[in-house]
N, C-alpha and C positions, 0 to 999 in steps of 0.2 A: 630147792628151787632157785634160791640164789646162788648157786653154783652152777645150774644148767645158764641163767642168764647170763653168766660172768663169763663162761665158753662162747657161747654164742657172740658175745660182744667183740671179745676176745680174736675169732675166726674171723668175724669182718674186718676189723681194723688188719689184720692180717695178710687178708684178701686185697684189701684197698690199696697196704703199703707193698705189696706185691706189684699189683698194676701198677701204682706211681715210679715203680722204679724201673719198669717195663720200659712205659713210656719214656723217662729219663734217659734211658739207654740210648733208647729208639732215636730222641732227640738229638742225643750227643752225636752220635755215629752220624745219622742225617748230617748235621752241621759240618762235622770235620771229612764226611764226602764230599759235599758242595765246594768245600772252601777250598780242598787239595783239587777236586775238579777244575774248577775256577782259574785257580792256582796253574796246573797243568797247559790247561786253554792259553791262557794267558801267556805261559812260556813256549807253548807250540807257535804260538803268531809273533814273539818276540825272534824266534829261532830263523824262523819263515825269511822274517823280514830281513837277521843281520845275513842269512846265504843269499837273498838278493840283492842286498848291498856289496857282498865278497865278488857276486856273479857279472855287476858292473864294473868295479871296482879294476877287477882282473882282467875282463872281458877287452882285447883289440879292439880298434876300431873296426866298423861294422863293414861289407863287402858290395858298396850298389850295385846293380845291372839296368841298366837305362832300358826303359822301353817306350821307345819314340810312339808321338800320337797317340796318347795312352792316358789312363786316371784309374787313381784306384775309389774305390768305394768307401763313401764313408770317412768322416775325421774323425780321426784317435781322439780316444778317451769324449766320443761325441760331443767335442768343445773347438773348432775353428781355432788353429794360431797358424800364424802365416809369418815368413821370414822375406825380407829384401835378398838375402843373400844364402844361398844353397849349400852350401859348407855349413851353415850356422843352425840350418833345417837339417841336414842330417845327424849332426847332432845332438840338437835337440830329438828328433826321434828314437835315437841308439836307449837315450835313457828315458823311453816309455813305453811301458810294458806292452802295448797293443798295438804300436807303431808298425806299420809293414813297410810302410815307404812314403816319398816324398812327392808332392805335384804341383806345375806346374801352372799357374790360372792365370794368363793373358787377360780374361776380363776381367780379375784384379791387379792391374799394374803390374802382371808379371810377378806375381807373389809366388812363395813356396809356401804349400801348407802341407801339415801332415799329416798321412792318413793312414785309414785302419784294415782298408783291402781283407784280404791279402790277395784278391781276386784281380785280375786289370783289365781292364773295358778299353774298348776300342771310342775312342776321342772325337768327335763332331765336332770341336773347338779350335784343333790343334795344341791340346797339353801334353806336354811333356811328363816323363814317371822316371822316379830311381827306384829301385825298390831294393829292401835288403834281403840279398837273397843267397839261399842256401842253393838255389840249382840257376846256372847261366841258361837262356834261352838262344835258338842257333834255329832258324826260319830255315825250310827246303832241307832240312837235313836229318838222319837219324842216326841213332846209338847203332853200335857194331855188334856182335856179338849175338848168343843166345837168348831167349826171355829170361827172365830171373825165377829161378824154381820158385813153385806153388803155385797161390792165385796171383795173377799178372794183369790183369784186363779191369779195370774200369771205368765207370762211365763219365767220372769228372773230373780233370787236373787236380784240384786238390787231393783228393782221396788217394788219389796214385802220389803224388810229391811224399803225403803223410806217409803210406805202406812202404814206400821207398828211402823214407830217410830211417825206419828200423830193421828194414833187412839188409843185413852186412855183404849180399851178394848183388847190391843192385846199384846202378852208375846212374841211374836217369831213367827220362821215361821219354816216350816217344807218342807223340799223337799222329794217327792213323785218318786216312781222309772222310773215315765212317765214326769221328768226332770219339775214338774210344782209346785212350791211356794204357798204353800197355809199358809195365815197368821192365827194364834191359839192362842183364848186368858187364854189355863191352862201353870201355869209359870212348872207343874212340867213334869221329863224328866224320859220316860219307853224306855224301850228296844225296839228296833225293831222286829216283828214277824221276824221269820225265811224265807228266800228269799225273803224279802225285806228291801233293800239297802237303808233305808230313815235317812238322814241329817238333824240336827237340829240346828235353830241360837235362842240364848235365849238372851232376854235383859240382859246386865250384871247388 
């Protein structure tokens, strides 16, 4: 009898010291997941940050295209700064990340602020826009050339700007009088036939 008791004792403490070292494991491994996770995270946003400091760092100055009578939407980083002097507003914009371009506001003293666009409205003000940009805009004119293989067609400047600065076959996009974007891979720039109103953005 007192031997079957001393097994039985025996087998749980056994059992017990089983699971506690289970757990143990369990614990360790947790912790040192978390911490190299942690750890990783931390060096993924450290990494992030010193390529966007290389990415200004290196990066030229930025390329405006003026577009008269114009504003863009919205101030960068949703916070109003405004500059007396337009040299100093673009560059304050070059180094912020959501900066599209620069405006014009007569009914502040003729300030530059900066803004977050990348869209540009037509002005009721008369403001002024620089904007940094990847494609020069050319009024009454369109791109030469073929459409650019694939889908080519549409429905709103940005979406075509976007499609068109990843395919290696396309110079620009052309807006058509029926308001539809069609991307064109000739870089050169002809007149518009007569009553028709077609807009042209060319890679700079």
């Amino acid at each position: 009898v007192v031997s079957t008791q001393s097994t039985g004792s025996s087998g749980i403490n056994a059992e017990y010291g089983k699971q506690w070292y289970q757990r143990r494991v369990r614990g360790v491994l947790n912790y040192y997941t978390n911490y190299y996770y942690k750890s990783n995270l931390r060096m993924f946003k450290v990494v992030l940050i010193l390529a966007a400091l290389a990415a200004l760092a290196t990066a030229g100055p930025a390329n405006y295209c003026l577009e008269a009578d114009s504003y863009l939407l919205g101030y960068a980083g949703f916070k109003r700064r405004a500059f007396s002097d337009k040299q100093a507003a673009m560059d304050a914009c070059t180094g912020i990340m959501d900066c599209n371009g620069i405006t014009l506001e007569p009914a502040w003293g003729n300030q530059w602020t900066l803004r977050m666009g990348p869209e540009v409205k037509k002005s009721p003000r008369k403001e002024t826009s620089y904007t940094i940009c990847k494609f020069c805009r050319f009024k009454n004119a369109s791109l030469s050339g073929p459409l650019s293989a694939g889908k080519n067609n549409y429905t709103t400047l940005e979406k075509a700007k976007h499609q068109c600065l990843y395919r290696k076959d396309c110079q620009g996009v052309t807006e058509s009088d029926f308001r539809e974007f069609t991307l064109r891979s000739g870089s050169e720039i002809k007149e518009s036939v007569k009553r028709r109103q077609e807009t042209s953005w060319k890679l700079c």
